[in-house]
N, C-alpha and C positions, 0 to 999 in steps of 0.2 A: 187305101182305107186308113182316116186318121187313129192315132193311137190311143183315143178315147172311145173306139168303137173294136182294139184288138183285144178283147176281155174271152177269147175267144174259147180259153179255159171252162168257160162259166157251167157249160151244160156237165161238163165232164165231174165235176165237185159235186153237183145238185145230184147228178146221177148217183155218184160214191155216198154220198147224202142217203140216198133212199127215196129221190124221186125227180120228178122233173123240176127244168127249172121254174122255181117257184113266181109267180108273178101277184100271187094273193096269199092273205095269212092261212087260207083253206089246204093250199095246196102243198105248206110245210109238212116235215116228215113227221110221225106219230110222236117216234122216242125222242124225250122232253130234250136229252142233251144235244144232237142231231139238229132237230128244231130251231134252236136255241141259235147253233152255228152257222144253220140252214142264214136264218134273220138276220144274223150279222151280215154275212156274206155278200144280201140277195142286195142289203142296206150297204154297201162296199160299192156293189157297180153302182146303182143309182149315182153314188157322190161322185165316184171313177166320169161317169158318162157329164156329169155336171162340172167335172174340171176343179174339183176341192182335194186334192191328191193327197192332201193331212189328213183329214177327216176319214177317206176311204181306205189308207193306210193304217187310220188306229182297225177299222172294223173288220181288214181283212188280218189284221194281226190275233182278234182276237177270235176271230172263226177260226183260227190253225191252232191257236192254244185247246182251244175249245177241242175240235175234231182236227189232227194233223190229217192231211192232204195233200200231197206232192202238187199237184194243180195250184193249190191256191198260192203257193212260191210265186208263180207266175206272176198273178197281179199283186203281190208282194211288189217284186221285183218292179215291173210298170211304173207302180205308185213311187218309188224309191227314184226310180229314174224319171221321170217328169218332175220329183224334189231335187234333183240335183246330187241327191249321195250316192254317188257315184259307187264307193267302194259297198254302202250295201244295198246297193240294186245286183254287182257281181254278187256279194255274197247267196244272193237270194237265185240270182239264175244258177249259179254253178249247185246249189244244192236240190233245183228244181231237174236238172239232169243228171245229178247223181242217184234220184231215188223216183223217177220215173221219166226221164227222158226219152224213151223207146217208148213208154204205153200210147202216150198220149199223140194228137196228129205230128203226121211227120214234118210237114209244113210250120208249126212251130214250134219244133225240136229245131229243125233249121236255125229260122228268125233267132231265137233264144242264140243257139251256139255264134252267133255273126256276132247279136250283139252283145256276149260277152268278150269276142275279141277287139271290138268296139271302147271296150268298158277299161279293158285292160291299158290303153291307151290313156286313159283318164284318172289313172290310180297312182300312187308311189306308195312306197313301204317304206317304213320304220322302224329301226331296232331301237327300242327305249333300255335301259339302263338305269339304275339308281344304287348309291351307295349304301342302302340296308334292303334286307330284303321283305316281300311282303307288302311292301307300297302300291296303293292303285293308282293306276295308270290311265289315263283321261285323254280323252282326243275331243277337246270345244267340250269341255265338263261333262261329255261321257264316261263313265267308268267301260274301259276295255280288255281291261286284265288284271292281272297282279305279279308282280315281278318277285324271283326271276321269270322273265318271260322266257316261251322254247323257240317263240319263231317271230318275225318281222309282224310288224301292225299293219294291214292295210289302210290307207284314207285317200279318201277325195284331192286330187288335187287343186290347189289355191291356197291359199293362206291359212293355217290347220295351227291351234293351241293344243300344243304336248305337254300335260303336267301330270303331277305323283304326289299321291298325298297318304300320308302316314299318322295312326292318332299319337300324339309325344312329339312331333316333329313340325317344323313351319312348310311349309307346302310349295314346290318350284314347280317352275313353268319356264316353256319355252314359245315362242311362234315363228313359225317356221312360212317361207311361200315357197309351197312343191310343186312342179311339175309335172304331168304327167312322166307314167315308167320312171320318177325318181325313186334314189333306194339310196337312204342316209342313218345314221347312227345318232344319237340323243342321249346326252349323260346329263341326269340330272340327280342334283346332290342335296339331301333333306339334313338341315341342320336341326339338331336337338333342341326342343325345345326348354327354356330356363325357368325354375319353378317361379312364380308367384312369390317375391318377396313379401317379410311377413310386416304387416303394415305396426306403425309406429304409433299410434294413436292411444292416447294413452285411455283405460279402461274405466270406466265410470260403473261403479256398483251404487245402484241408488238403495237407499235405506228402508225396509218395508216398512210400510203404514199399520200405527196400532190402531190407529180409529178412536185416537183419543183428544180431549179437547186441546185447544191452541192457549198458549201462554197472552200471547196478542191484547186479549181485550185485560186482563190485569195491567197488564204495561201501562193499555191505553189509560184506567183509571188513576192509575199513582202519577202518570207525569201530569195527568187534569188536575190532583188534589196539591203537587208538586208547583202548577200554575199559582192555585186559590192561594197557596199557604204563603208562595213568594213574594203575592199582592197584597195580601192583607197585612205580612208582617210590614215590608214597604211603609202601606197608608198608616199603620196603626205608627209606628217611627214617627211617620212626620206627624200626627197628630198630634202626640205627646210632646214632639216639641215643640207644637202650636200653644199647646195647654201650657207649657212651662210658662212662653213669653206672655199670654195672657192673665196668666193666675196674679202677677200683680195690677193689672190694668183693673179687674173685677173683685173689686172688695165690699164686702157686705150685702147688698140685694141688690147690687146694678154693675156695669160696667163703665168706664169713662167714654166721654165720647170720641168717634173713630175707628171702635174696635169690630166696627159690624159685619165689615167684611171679613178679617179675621177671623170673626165667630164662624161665619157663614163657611169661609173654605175647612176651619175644624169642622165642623158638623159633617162635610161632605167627604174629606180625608177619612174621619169616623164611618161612615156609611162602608164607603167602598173596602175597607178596611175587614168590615164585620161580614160583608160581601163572601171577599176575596177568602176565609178562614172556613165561611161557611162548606163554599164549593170543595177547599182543599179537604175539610172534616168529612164531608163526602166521598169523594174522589177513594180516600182510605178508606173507607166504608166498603164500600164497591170492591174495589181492589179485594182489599181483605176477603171478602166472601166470594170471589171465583175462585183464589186460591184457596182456601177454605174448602169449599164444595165441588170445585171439579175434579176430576179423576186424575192423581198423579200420574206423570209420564218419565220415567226414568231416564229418558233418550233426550226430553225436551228441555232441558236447562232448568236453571235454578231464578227464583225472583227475591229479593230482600228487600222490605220498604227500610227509607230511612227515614229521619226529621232531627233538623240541627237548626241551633241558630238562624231563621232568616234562611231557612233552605231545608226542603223537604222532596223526596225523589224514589225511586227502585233502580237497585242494580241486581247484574245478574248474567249466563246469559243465557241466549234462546236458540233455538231452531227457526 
């Protein structure tokens, strides 16, 4: 008989259950929790019978939690060995004859006891070690204890990750390839972990916002009136000393001839000139009345207009 059809436990559970083995949702036990275990269980062989040995191991793991059952060890056990974990498929049979090996048939009390001597052949043990104590202890990122340990690790024999990890501490590991009935020692040493140096970065406290107005548009006005006043005083310069050289050329109601373009470029020196005073006479104006009317800010700098000779500007300064 293949070992997907030695489930041979099965009536024995259903029975301990509170009834037979179920083969519809009718046929589950009354009480809800029972029930419950019943459908994991019944859901266990199906996958068992179907050859998903993952699947049928979480379900028979979680019927035992559910309702413990010395029986359901059994296919524990099965599932564990068709996986390959060797060490807990023994854990599971050795515990499945320690708390009812005699009830159940004596044909697989047998089978069971053969193949844990089977199994033991397939296992080595491990004395793990670490230099603090209270580290857990890992076999392939299993947690399997916490040291001090009292007694050897069982695992699987082939190639087995032995590590210990501690919080404060950087975390070791070993890999080890055991052999069957191997029995070796494992010292593994968890160095302290080094605090978090404190970063160098230097601190920027930014300045809260009063929500008051910006300096910006005065600025922008004085350096506009700053422009006008530079140009007009400029043009109005060279006009006058346009006018000088021409004031003898034009005496009386005319000017001599030749002076016309002369005239023409004073007129336009003049223009640009009257221009250039107007914008700048502005430019102050403006200025003037944001400082004037907006809401001082104590945090936001200072503005001073000036006007000199041939040069007109604000200083100051700003945020």
């Amino acid at each position: 008989m293949s070992r997907a059809r030695r489930l041979v436990v099965a009536a024995l559970v259903v029975t301990s259950l509170g009834a037979h083995r179920p083969s519809r949702a009718d046929d589950l036990p009354a009480n809800p929790v029972l029930r419950e275990a019943a459908s994991h269980f019944e859901r266990g062989v199906k996958l068992y019978e179907e050859l998903d040995w993952r699947a049928a191991l979480i379900e028979f793991e979680r019927a035992y939690s559910i309702a413990p059952h010395y029986a359901v060890l059994y296919n524990i056990g099965q599932c564990r060995y068709q996986l390959q974990d060797y060490a807990g498929a023994l854990a599971a049979f050795d515990q499945y004859l320690a708390l009812g090996g005699g009830q159940g048939p004596a044909d697989v009390a047998q089978r069971v006891k053969a193949t844990v001597g089977d199994l033991h052949g397939r296992v080595a043990r491990v004395f793990v070690a670490t230099n603090v104590d209270g580290a857990e202890v890992t076999v392939d990122d299993v947690v399997v204890g916490r040291t001090p340990l009292s007694s050897q690790v069982v695992v699987s024999e082939g190639r087995r990750k032995i590590g210990a990890i501690k919080a404060g501490y950087a975390s070791a590991s070993r890999s080890l390839d055991l052999a069957g009935s191997d029995s070796t020692n494992v010292d593994l040493r968890l160095e302290p972990l080094e605090p978090a140096p404190l970063s160098a970065a230097p601190v920027v406290v930014a300045k809260p916002s009063r929500g008051r107005r910006s300096a910006v548009p005065a600025v922008t006005m004085f350096s506009l009136a700053a422009a006008g006043l530079g140009v007009g005083t400029l043009f109005g310069l060279v006009a006058v000393g346009e006018k000088s050289h021409l004031d003898p050329e034009c005496q009386g109601a005319g000017c001599t001839p030749g002076t016309t373009s002369q005239i023409a470029m004073l007129k336009r020196n003049a223009v640009v000139s009257t221009i250039g005073f107007s914008i700048g006479v502005s430019g102050l104006a403006c200025g003037a009345g944001v400082l004037l009317f907006a809401p001082a800010r104590a945090d936001a700098g200072s503005v001073r207009p000036f006007i000199g000779p041939g040069l007109a500007g604000a200083a100051g300064s700003f945020w």
